[in-house]
N, C-alpha and C positions, 0 to 999 in steps of 0.2 A: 795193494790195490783195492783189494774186497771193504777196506778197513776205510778209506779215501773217497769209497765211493757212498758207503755208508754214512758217514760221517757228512757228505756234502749231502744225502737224502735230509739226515737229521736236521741238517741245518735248514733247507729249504721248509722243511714242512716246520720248523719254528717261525722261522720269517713270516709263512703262508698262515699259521696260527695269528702270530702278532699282527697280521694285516687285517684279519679276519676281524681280529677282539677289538682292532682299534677303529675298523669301518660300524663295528657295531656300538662299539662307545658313544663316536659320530651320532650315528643315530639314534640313539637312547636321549642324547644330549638334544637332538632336532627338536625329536619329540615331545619331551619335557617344558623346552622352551616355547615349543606350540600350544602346549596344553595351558601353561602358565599365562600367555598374552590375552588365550580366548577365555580365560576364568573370568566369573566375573569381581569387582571388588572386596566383597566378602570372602569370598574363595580364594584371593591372594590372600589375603591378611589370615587367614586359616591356615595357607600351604605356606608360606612363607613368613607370615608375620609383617609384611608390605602394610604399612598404614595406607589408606585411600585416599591420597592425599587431591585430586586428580576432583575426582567427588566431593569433599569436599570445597572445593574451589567453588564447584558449581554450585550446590548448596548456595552458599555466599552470596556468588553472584546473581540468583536469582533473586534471593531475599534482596540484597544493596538496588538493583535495578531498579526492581519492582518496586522496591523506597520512592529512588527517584523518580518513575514514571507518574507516580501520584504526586509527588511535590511538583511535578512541574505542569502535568495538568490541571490542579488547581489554581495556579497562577495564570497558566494558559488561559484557563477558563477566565479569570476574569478581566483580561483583556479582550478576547472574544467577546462579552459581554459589555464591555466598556465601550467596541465601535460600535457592533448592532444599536446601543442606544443612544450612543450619540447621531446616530444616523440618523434614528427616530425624532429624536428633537429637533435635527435640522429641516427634516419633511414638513415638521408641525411649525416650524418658524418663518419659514419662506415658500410655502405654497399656500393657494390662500386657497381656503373653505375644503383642507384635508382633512379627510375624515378618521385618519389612524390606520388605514387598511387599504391595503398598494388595492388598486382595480384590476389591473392583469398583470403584465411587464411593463406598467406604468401606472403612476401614481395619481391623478386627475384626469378628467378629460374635460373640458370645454369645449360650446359647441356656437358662439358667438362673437363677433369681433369685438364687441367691449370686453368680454370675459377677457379673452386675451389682452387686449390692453391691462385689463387690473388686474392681473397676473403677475404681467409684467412691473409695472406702477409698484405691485406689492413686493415682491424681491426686491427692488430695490429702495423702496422705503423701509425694511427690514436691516438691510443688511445695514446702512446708514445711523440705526442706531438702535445695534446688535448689543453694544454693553446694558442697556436699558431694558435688555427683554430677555437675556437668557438668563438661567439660574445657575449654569455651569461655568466653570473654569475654562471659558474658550474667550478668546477677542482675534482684531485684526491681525492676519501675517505681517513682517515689516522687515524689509529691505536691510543690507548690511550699513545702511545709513541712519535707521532708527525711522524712515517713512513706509506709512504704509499700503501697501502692495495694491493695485487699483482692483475694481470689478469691470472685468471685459464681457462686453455685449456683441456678438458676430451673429448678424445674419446673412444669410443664403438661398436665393433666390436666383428663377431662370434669368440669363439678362436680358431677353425680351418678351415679349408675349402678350396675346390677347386672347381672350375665349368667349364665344358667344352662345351659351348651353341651348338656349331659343332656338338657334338659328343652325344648331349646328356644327359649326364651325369654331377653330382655330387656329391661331399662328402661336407658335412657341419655340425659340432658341433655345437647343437643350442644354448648353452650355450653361454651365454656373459660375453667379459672381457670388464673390464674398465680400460684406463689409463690415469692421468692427470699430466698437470705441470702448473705451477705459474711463473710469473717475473715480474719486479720492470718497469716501465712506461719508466725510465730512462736508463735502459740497455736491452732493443728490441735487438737490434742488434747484440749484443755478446752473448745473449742467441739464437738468432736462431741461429747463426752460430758454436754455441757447442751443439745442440741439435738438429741436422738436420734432424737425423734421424728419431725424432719424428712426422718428416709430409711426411715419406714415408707410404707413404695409399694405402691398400690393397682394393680398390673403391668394390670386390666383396664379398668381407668382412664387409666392414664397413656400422656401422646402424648410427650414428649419430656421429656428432662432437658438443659440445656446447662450449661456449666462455661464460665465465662471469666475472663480475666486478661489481663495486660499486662506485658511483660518490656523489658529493654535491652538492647543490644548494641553490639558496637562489629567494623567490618569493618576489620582489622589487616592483609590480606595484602597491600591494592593498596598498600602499601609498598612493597612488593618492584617496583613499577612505577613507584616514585620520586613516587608520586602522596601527597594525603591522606586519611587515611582516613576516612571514615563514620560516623559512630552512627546509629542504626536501634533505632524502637520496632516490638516485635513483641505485634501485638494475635492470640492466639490461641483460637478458640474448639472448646471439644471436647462434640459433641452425640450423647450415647443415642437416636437413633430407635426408637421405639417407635411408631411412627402407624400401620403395615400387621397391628400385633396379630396377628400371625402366629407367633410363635414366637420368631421371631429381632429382637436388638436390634443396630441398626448402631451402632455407633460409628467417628466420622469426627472428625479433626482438622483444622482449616482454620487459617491465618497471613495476617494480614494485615500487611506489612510498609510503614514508614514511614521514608526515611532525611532527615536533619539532619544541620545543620553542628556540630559537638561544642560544647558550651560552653568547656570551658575546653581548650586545647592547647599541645604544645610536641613539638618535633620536632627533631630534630638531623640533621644530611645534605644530599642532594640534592634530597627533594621539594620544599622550598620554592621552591628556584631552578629545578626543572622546569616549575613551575606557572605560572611568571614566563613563560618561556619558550613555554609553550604559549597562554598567554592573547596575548603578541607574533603567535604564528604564524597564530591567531585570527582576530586582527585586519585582519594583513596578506592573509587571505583575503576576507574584508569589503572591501577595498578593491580587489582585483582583481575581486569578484564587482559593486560601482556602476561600477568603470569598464567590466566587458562590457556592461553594461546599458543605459549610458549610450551605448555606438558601436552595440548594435543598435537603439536608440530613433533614432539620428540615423539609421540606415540605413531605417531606415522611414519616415522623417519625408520622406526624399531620395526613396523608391521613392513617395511618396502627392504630390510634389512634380511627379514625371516624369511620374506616371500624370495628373496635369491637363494637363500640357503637349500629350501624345501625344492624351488627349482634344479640348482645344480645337484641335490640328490639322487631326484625322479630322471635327470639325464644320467648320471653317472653310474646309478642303479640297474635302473628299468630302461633308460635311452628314449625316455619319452619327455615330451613339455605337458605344463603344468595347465590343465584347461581352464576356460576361461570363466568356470561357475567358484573354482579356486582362488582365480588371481582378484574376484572382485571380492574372494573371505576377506582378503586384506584391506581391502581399501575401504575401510570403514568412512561413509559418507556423515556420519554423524560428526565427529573430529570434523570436517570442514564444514558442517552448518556452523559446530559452535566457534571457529574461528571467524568465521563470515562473521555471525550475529559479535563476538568481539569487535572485530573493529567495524561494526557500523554504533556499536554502542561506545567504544571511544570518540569517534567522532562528534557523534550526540554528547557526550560531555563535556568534548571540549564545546564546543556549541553552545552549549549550555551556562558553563564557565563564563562565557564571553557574554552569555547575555545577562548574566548575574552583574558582572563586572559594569555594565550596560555599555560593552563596547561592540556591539553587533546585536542585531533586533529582530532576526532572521527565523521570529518561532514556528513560521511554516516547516522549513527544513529542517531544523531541530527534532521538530515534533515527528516527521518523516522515521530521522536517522533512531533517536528512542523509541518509539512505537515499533518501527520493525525488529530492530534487537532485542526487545522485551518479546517480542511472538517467537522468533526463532528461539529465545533461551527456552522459554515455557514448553516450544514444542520438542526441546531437545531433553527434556524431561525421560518422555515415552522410550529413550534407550535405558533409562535405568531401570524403566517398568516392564524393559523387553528381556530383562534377567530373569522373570516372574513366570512363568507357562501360562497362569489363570489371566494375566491382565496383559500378555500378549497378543491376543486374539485382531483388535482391532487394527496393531499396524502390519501383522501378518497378514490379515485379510485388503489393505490397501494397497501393498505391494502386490501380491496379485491380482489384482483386479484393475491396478494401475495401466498397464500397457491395453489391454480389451477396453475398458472405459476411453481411453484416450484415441483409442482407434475408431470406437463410436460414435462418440460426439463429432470424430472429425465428419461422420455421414450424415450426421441429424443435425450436426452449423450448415451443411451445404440447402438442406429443405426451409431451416428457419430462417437463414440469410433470403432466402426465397421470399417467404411467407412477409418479410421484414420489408425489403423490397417493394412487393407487392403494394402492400397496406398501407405504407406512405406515400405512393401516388397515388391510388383512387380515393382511398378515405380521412385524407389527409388535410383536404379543403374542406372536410364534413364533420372530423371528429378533433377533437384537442387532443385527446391522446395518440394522435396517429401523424401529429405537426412537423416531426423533425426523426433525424432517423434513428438519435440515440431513445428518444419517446417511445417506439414502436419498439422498440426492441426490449426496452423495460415493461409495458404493456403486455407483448406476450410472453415474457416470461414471467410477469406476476400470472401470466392467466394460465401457465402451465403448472403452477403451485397453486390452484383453487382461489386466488385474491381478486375480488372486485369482478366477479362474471358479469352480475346483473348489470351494473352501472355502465361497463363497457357497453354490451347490450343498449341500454337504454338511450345515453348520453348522444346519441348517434341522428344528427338530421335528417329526418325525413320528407326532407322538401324535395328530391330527385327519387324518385322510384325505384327506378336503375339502380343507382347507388344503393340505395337500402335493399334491395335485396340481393348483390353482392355482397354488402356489408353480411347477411346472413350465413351464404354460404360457406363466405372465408371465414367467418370466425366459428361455426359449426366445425367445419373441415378439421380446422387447426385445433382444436380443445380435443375432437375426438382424435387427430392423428396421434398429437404430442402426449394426451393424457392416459388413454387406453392402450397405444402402442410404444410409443420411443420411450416413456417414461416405466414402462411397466416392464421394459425389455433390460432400460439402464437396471433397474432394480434388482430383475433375475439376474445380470450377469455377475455384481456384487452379490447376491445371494449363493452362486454358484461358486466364485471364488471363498465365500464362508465355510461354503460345506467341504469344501476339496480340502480345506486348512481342518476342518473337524476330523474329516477321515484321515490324514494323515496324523494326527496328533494319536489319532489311537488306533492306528496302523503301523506306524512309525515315516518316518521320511525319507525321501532318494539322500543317497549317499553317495559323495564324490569321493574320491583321492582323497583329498586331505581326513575326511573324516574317518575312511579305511586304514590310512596312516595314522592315528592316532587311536585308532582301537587294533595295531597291532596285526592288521590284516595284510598280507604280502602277495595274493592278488591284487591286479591293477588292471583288467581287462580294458585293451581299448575299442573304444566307440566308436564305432562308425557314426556316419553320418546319416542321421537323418531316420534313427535307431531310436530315438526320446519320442513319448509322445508331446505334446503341444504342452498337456499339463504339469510333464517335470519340467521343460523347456522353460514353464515360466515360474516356475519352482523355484528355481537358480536365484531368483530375486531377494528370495525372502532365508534362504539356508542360513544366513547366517546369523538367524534368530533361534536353531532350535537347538534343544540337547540331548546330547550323545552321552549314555550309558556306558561307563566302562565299568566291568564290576560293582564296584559301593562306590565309584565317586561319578558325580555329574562334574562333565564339564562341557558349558556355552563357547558357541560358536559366534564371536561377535567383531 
């Protein structure tokens, strides 16, 4: 019996051994594996020989991007460049006595009824014989018949009315008629003179005259960029305001530009095989940009793998859950910027693709989808400068400072919305920068940055009293509130979140769980609530920037 009972001792405290050595295995193996994910690249390729392949990529990607974003902003550019001046030629072609330089939100004024007549007379003696006077590659629109598309004349006036300024009085139906007419480029002349009637204008009646039409073009220069070029409808409309009956009639040209792939083409040289070439280089962006996608998808999938294990540990262990300054070690927010900026820059390439090909001409939203994916790549950079301690400084300090800033401005938008408010109803009839609400609000925030005080100041009518010395108050008030206080306050509270990041750098930093678990510390004291103060509180943000000293080896928390 002595022998049976022994024997089953022996056995149990073997089991109780092998449990022990294999729970600790477990663990050794957790830890390893935690230590190995938060290294950073060079420190795998060190501990394990792991090429960085991952880095690499990126690498790549930014250089190929950033290729592209130049190649397509210089093309960009000279489309952009292409409408602005054909705009201009149109102003100088069909307004008569423009001077080169818009007057305000509109391009002439006249202030007499012959003026307007030979305004009018002049548009459309221009357009009549357009091939004759422009130097550019534009002529008439023309129907899927081969004729061409007329110029419509509508004017709009009240349909009755009399006014007697003398006397006082008026009668006016505010209702408004519209009447237009059409003619062919090529018979100007015999339509006005059977339709004369149509430009006896009632100047105290009338609200507006517009003039529209529809031209072609074709953008020949991005040849010289080995590219194809463009056709482009130009829907142009030119409108007499007359609505403020005030004396003066605006007249304003606007363009509405449309580009297509040409109907019929032929081209001799190198554009065609550039185009080849560019839609390749394209491509091979597109593929670099699913394969980053696809290693920080797996590196998440790896980091939301660990984070169960390290979980069921700290339960199975210690019987506690994993806090939540832990569970966000894992969730590296970087991994999903640079997937984001991936597929916004596939997009843009295919985008792009299409308009190489010129079967889509959409360089607004191209330019959109590229330009944002190039900023997120670039700013996805600072995670590899966040391996660094010396050139970490600045995203450590935005993460804290992040949440206090955001909390701030929410109390100084509620004053400036005020202030914005304000200035656009009393000083708004008095000053041009005060006209509209997005004006006032660019206004004082150049004048919270020191731009243009005087001129603000100055620019300002003095013809109401009242108003000008309100005008003093509020903009006194606001330069000294915003300038001396809110802005001097944003400053300190980023200064303060610098310094807290100095002193812990050379203090050391609060330490969670995970970080005691990987220096081998088998306390896990739990926290109460409400036991942090505000400053590690907002700590938690940034932990997973700093490194932890384990004897001779560093390893990052990322």
């Amino acid at each position: 019996m002595e022998l049976l009972v022994r024997y089953l001792d022996r056995s149990d405290s073997i089991g109780s051994t092998m449990t022990q050595d294999s729970s600790l295995m477990k663990e050794a193996t957790l830890r390893d594996d935690l230590r190995y994910y938060f290294m950073s690249p060079c420190e795998k390729y060190k501990a394990r020989g792991q090429k960085p392949w991952k880095l690499g990529v990126q690498i790549l990607k930014i250089v190929m991007i950033t290729t592209q974003l130049i190649l397509f902003g210089l093309n960009n550019q000279l489309v952009v460049s292409y409408k602005e001046e054909n705009t201009i030629a149109l102003k100088n072609l069909f307004l008569k006595d423009y001077s080169g330089v818009d007057e305000d939100d509109y391009c002439v004024s006249v202030y007499s009824q012959q003026r307007v007549y030979d305004s009018l007379y002049y548009v459309m003696d221009q357009y009549s014989q357009l091939g004759r006077l422009t130097v550019g590659p534009i002529s008439y629109a023309e129907d899927e018949e081969g004729r061409f598309l007329p110029l419509v004349i509508c004017k709009q006036f009240y349909k009755r009315g009399s006014v007697e300024p003398s006397d006082e009085t008026y009668d006016i139906d505010a209702e408004l008629e519209k009447a237009c007419m059409s003619f062919n480029p090529k018979t100007v002349n015999q339509w006005r003179s059977q339709n004369s009637s149509f430009f006896d204008l009632d100047f105290y009646r009338l609200v507006d005259v517009e003039i529209t039409f529809q031209l072609k073009g074709i953008n020949l220069q991005t040849v010289r960029s080995r590219e194809l070029p463009d056709c482009y409808s130009f829907y142009v409309t030119i409108t007499f305001d007359n609505r403020c009956h005030s004396g003066m009639v605006k007249i304003s040209l606007d363009t509405d530009s449309i580009s297509n792939a040409c109907r019929d083409w032929k081209i001799s040289g190198t554009a065609q095989k550039n185009t080849h070439y560019l839609l390749v280089f394209d491509g091979f962006i597109i593929l670099v940009c699913i394969t980053s996608a696809i290693l920080c998808t797996r590196s998440i999938v790896l980091a939301v793998r660990l984070l169960q294990r390290f979980s069921r540990f700290l339960n199975e262990n210690y019987n506690r859950k994993v806090c939540e300054d832990d569970q966000r070690e894992f969730l590296n927010c970087w991994y999903l910027l640079i997937i984001f900026s991936d597929l916004l820059a596939i997009v843009g390439s295919i985008l792009k693709m299409e308009i190489q090909a010129k079967s889509l001409t959409s360089y607004d939203v191209c330019s959109i989808f590229l330009g944002t994916s190039t900023l997120m790549v670039w700013v996805g950079v600072i995670r590899y400068l966040g391996y660094f301690e010396k050139y970490n400084v600045l995203l450590l300090t935005m993460k804290a400072a992040f949440p206090k800033v955001l909390r701030f401005c929410c109390c100084a938008g509620m004053i400036y919305l005020g202030y914005t408010f304000c200035g656009w109803i009393v000083l708004g009839p008095y000053h041009e920068k005060f006209e509209g609400l997005s004006r006032v609000a660019e206004c004082l925030f150049s004048l919270v940055n020191g731009d243009d005080m005087f001129t603000t100041f100055a620019q300002l009518k003095d013809k109401n009293t009242l108003v000008w010395v309100f005008s003093r108050v509020y903009l006194y008030s606001f330069i000294s509130l915003f300038i001396y206080m809110v802005l001097s306050l944003f400053i300190a509270i980023i200064t303060d979140a610098y310094e807290t990041i100095k002193n812990y750098q050379m203090n050391g930093f609060p330490m969670t769980d995970l970080q005691k678990f990987l220096l081998e510390q088998k306390d896990f004291p739990v926290a109460e609530e409400g036991s942090q103060t505000d400053i590690n509180v907002g700590y938690s943000t940034f932990c997973c920037c700093r490194r932890v000293p384990e004897n001779d080896d560093i390893i990052l928390i990322s």
